[in-house]
C-alpha positions as a Python dict, from the first residue, in 0.01 Angstrom:
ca = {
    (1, 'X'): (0, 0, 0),
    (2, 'X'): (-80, 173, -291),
    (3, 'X'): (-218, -24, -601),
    (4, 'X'): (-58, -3, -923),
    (5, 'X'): (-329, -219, -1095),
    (6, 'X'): (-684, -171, -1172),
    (7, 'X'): (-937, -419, -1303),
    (8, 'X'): (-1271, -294, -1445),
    (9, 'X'): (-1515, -472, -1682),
    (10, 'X'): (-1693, -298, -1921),
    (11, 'X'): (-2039, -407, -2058),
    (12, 'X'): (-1997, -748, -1922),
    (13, 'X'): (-1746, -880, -2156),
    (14, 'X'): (-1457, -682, -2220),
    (15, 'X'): (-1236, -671, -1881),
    (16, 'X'): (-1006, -326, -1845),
    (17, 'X'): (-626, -337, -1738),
    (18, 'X'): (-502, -18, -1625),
    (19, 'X'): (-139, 22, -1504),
    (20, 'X'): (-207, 272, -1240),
    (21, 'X'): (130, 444, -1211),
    (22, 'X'): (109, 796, -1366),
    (23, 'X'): (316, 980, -1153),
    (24, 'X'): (597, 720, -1258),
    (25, 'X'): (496, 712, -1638),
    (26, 'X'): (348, 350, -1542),
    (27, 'X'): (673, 236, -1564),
    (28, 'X'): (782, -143, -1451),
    (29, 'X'): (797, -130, -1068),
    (30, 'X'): (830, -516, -928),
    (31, 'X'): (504, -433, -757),
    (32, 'X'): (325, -367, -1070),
    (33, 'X'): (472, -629, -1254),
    (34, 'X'): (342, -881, -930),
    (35, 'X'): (16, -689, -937),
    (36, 'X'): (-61, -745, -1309),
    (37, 'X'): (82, -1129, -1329),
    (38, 'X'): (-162, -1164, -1087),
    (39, 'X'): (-451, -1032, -1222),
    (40, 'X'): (-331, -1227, -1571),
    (41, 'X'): (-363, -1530, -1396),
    (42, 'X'): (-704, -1461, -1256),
    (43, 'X'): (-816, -1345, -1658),
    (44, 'X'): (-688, -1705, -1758),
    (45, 'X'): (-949, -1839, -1664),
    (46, 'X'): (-1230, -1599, -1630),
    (47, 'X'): (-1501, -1723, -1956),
    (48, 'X'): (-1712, -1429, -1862),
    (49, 'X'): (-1472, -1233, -2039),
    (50, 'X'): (-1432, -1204, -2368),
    (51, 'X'): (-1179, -981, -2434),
    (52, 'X'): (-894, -790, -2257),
    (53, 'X'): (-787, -438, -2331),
    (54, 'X'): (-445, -314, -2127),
    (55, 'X'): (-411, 77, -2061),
    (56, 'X'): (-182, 344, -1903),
    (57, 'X'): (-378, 565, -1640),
    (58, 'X'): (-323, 958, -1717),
    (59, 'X'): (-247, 1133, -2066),
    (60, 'X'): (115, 1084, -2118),
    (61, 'X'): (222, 722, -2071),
    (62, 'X'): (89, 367, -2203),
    (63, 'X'): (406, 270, -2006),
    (64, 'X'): (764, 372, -1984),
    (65, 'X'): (913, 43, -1933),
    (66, 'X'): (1143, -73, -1676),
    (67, 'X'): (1171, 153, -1340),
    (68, 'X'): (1512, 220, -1363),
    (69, 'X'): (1480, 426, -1051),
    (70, 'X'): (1443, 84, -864),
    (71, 'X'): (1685, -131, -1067),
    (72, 'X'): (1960, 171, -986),
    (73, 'X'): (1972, -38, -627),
    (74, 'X'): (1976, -371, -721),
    (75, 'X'): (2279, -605, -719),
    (76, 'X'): (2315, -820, -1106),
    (77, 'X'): (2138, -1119, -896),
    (78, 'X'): (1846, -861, -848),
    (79, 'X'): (1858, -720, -1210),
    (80, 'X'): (1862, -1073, -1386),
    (81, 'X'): (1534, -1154, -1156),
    (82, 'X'): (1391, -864, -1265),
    (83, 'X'): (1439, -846, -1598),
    (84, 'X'): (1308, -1307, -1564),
    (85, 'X'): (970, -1100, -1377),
    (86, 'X'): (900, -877, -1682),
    (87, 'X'): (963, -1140, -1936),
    (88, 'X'): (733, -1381, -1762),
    (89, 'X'): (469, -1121, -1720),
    (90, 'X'): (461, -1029, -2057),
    (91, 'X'): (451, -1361, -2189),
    (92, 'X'): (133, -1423, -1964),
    (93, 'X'): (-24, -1181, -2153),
    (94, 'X'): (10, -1302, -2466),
    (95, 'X'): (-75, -1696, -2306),
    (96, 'X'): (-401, -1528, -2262),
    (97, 'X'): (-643, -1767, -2425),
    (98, 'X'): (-876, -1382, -2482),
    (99, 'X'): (-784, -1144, -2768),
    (100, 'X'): (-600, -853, -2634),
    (101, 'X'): (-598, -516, -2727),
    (102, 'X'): (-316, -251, -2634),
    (103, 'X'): (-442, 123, -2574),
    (104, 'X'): (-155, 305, -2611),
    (105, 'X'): (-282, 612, -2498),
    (106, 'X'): (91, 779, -2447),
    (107, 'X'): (475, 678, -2472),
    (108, 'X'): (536, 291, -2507),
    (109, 'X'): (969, 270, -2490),
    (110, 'X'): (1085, -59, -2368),
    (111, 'X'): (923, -304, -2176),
    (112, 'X'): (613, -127, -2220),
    (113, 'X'): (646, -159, -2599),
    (114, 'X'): (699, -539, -2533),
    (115, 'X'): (389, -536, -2323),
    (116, 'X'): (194, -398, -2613),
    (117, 'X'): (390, -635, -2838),
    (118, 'X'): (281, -910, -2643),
    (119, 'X'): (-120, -823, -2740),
    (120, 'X'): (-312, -919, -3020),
    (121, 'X'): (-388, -591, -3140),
    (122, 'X'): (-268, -218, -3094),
    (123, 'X'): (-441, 90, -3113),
    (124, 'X'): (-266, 385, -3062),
    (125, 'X'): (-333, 792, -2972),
    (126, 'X'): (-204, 1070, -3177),
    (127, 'X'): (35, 1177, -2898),
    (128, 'X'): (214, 847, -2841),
    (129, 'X'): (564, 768, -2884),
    (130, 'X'): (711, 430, -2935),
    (131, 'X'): (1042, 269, -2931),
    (132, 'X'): (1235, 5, -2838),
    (133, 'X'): (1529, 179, -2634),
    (134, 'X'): (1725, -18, -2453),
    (135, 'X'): (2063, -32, -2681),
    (136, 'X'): (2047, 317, -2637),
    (137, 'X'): (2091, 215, -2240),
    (138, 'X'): (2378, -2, -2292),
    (139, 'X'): (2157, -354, -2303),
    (140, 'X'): (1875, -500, -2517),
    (141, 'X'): (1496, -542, -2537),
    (142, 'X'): (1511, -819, -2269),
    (143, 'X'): (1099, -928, -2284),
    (144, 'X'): (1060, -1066, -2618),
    (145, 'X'): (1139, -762, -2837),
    (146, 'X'): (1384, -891, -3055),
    (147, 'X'): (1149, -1163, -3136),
    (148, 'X'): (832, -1044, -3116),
    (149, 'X'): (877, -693, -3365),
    (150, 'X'): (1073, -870, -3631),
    (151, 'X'): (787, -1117, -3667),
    (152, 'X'): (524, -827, -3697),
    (153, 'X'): (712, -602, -3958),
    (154, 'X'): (982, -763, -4099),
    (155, 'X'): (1337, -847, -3960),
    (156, 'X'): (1512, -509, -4150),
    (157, 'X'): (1274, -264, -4024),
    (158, 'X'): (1304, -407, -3708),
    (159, 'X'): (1706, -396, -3685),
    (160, 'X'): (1697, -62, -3756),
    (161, 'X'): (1467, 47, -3482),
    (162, 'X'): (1612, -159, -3217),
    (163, 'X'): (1991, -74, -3327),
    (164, 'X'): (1908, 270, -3319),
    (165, 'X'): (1643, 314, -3019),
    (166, 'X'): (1473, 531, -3259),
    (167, 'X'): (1130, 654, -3111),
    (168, 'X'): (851, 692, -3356),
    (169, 'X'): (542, 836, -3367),
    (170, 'X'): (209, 677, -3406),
    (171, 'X'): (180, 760, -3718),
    (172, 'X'): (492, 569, -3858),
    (173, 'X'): (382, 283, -3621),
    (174, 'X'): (112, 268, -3807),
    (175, 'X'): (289, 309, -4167),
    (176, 'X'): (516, 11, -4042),
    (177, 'X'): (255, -214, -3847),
    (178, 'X'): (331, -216, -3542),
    (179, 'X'): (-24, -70, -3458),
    (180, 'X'): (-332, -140, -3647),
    (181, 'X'): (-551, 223, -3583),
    (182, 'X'): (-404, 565, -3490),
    (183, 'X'): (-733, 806, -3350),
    (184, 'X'): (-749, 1113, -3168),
    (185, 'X'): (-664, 1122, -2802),
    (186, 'X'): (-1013, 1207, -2729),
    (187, 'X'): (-1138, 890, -2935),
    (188, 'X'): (-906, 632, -2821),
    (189, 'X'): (-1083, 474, -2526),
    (190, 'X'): (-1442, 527, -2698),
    (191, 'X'): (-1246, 331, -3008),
    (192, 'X'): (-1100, 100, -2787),
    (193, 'X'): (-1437, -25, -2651),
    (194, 'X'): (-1610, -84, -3016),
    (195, 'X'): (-1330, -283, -3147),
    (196, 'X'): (-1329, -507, -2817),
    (197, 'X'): (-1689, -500, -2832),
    (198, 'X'): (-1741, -585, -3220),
    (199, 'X'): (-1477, -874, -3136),
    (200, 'X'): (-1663, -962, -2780),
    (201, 'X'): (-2016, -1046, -2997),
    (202, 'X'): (-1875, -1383, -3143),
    (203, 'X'): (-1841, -1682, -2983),
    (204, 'X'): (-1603, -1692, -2702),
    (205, 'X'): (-1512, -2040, -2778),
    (206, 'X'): (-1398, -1938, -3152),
    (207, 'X'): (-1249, -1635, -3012),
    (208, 'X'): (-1007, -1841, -2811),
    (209, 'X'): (-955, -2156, -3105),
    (210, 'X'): (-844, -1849, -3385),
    (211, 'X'): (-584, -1702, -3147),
    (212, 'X'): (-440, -2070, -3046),
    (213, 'X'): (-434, -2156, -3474),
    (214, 'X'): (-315, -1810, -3537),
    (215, 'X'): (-10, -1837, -3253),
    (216, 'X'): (116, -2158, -3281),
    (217, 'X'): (40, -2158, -3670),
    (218, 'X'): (257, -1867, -3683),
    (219, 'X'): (620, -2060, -3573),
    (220, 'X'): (537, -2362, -3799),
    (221, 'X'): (549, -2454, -4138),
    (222, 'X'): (237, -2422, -4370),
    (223, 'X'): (180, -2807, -4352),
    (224, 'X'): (216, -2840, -3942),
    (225, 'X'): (-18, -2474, -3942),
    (226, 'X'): (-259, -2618, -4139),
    (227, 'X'): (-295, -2911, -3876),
    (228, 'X'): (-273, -2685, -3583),
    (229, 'X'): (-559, -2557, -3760),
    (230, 'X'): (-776, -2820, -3836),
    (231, 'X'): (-693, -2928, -3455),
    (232, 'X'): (-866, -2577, -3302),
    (233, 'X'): (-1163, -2631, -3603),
    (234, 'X'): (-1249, -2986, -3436),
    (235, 'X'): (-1263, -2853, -3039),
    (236, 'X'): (-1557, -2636, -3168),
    (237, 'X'): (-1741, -2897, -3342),
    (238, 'X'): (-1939, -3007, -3075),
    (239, 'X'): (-2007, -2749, -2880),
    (240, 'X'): (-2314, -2547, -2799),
    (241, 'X'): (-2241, -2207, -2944),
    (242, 'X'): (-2127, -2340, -3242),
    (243, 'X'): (-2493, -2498, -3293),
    (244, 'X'): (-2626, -2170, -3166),
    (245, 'X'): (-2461, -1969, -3469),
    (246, 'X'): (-2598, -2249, -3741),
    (247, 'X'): (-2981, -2188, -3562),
    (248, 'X'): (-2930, -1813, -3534),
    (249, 'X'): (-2793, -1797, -3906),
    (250, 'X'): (-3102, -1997, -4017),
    (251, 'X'): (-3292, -1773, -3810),
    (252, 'X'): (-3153, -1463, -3924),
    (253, 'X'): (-3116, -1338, -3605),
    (254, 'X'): (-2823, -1232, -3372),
    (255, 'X'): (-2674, -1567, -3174),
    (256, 'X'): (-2669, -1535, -2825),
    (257, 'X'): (-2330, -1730, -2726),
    (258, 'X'): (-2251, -1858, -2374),
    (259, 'X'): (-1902, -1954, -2415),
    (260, 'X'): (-2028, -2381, -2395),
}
C-alpha cells in the first residue's frame, strides 16, 4: 500500500509532516487523512519533540483539499463521515500540545487551507495560492473554516473570501494575516527549519503552557484569560527547566532544557 504520510525529525527536535500525495495535489484521500490522525496521535505525546512543521511533498501543492475524485462515489452516509474524518483530523492538529508551523510550499484551497488554519503559524512560498473554495462547489468550509479565519483576520475580510471562493496569493495572505512570512520557493524549507528551530531552543514545557493560555485565552473574556493564564504560569513553577533558565540566566549561558 502506498504511504501518503511521512514522518522525519530534523535536528532532534523539530518533527517533519509531509503529505506525500503529489501526483494527487496531496489532496484529502481517507487514507491520508487515517495516515496523518495517526501519526498526530503518536506526536501527542512524543516530549522529544519540540515542534511540528506540516508540508506538501513536490512544488505545486501544500494540499488541495478534499479528494473529490473519491467522494464522487460515496453515498451522503459516506460524505457526512468524511467530511466528520477531516474535521477531526484537523482539529488534532491544532490539540497538539507542540507549536505548529504550516509550510505552504504550493496551493492551500479547502481543507488544506483549514489544515494550515488549524497550525500555529504559517509560512508561505511565493508560488502559493490560497482560498477557501468550497461555496464555489455548492457547500461550505466544513473543517473549521468559518471559525477559524474570521478569528485570525477579522469577520468582514473573512466573509468576503469565503462568499466568494476567491483564491489569493501569498502575498495578500500575508497583507491580510493569514500567513506570518512569504520567502522564495527556494528559501521556504531552509526558513521553515530556523523559525522551528529558534522556537525549539526554549523550554518545551513553556512552549506547550503559552499555546494552552494563548488557545483557550483566546474564546474567553479578558478576566477568565487572565486566569487561564495564571493557571499555565503555576504548572511551570516547579519544574526543572524552569530552574534551569533562572541558573543559566545567572550564568549567562545558554540553558540546556529537558522538557522536566
Amino acid at each position: 500500500m502506498t504511504v501518503n504520510i511521512r514522518f522525519d525529525i530534523y535536528k532532534n527536535w523539530v518533527g517533519v509532516i509531509t503529505l506525500t500525495r503529489p501526483e494527487a495535489v496531496n489532496a484529502m484521500s481517507i487514507q491520508l487523512l487515517t495516515e496523518l490522525s495517526d501519526t498526530l496521535k503518536a506526536l501527542h505525546y512524543n516530549r522529544d519533540i519540540r515542534v511540528v512543521l506540516i508540508i506538501g511533498e513536490g512544488e505545486k501543492a501544500f494540499c488541495a483539499g478534499a479528494d473529490l475524485k473519491e467522494r464522487k462515489g460515496m453515498d451522503e452516509h459516506q460524505v457526512k463521515q468524511t467530511v466528520s474524518l477531516v474535521g477531526s483530523t484537523i482539529q488534532q492538529v491544532e490539540d497538539l500540545p507542540q507549536p505548529v508551523i504550516a509550510v505552504l510550499n504550493g496551493v492551500a484551497f479547502g481543507g488544506g487551507l483549514e489544515l494550515a488554519l488549524a497550525c500555529d503559524l504559517r509560512i508561505a512560498g511565493k508560488n502559493a495560492k490560497i482560498g477557501l473554495t468550497e461555496t464555489s462547489l455548492g457547500i461550505i468550509p466544513g473543517a473549521g473554516g468559518t471559525q477559524r479565519l474570521p478569528r485570525l483576520i477579522g469577520m468582514g475580510r473573512a466573509k468576503e473570501l469565503i462568499y466568494t471562493a476567491r483564491r489569493i496569493s501569498a502575498d495578500e495572505a500575508y497583507r491580510l494575516g493569514i500567513v506570518e512570512y512569504v520567502y522564495e520557493p527556494e528559501q521556504l524549507m531552509e526558513k521553515a527549519h530556523e523559525l522551528a528551530l529558534e522556537i525549539a531552543k526554549n523550554a518545551p514545557l513553556s512552549l506547550i503552557q503559552a499555546k494552552t493560555a494563548i488557545n483557550h485565552g483566546m474564546d474567553a473574556d479578558l478576566k477568565t484569560g487572565l486566569k487561564i493564564e495564571a493557571l499555565a504560569y503555576n504548572e511551570l513553577l516547579r519544574t526543572a527547566d524552569r530552574l534551569e533558565g533562572l541558573q543559566a540566566f545567572q550564568e549567562k549561558r545558554q540553558p540546556q532544557y529537558i522538557g522536566k
